[in-house]
ZAMARGU-4260 file (C-alpha; in steps of 0.2 Angstrom, whole numbers, plus 5000, padded with zeros to 4 digits):
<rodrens>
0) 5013/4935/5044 | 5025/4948/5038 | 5026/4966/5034 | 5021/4965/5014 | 5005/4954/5022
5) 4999/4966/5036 | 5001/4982/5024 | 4988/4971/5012 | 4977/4968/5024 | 4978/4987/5031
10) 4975/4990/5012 | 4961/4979/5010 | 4952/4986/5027 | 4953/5001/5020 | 4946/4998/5005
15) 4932/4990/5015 | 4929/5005/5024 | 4927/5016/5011 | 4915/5005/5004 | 4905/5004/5018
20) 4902/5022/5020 | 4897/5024/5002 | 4884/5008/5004 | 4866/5017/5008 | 4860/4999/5014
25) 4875/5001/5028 | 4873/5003/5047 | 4887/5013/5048 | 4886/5029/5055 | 4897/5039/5041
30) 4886/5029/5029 | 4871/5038/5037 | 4878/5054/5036 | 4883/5054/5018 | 4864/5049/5013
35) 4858/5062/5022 | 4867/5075/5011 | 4856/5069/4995 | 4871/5074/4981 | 4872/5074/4965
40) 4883/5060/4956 | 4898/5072/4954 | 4898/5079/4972 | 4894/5058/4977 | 4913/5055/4967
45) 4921/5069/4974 | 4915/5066/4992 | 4922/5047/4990 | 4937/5055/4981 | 4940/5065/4996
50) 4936/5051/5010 | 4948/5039/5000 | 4963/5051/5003 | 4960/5053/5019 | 4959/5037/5024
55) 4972/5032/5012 | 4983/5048/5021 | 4978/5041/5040 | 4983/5023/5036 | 4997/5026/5029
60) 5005/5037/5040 | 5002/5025/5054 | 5010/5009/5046 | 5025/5020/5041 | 5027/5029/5060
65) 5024/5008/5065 | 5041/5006/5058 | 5049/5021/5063 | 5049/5033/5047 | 5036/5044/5053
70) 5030/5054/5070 | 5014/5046/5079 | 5006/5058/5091 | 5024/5070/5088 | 5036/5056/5093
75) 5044/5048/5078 | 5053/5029/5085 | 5051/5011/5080 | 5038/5000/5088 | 5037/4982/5089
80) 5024/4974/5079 | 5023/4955/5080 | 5011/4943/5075 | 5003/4929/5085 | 5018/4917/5082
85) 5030/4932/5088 | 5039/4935/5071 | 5041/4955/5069 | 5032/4964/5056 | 5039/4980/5060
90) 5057/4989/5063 | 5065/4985/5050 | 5059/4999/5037 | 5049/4983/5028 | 5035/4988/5033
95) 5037/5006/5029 | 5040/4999/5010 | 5028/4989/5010 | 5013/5002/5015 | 5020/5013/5001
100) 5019/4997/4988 | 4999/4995/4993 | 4993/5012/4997 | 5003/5022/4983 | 5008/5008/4969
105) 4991/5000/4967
</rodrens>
């Protein structure tokens, strides 16, 4: 796997995410909650809107910190991401690229 793969799959698990918590036939918790608020269509886009940044926001910022260009938790460094064969997917600032390609470009 490498860095362009991961970020698609991050991308994808994202998207899967979101979907779930706008499923009303869902089990997840969020998915509950957002019933229970009964809104009208408009609020229902907005609210997803809103979800989909963040998410998009908290995702994003982790790859890019993954590889360096960002702070996690206040400390901003490289860590080493490897896949099961042991090639690195992170370090490199490919990965930091490829997050921005599938969170930002698509």
């Amino acid at each position: 796997m490498n860095a362009d793969e991961f970020a698609m799959l991050c991308r994808a698990e994202k998207d899967a995410i979101l979907s779930s918590y706008f499923d009303a036939s869902s089990d997840a918790a969020v998915a509950n909650m957002v019933d229970a608020l009964n809104l009208d269509p408009k609020q229902m886009v907005d609210l997803r809107t809103l979800v989909d940044g963040v998410l998009t926001d908290a995702m994003y910022t982790l790859l890019v910190a993954i590889d360096g260009g960002a702070a996690l938790g206040g400390i901003q460094q490289p860590y080493d991401l490897r896949d099961e064969t042991g090639d690195a997917i992170s370090g490199d600032g490919e990965l930091e690229a490829a997050a921005f390609t599938h969170f930002h470009e698509r």
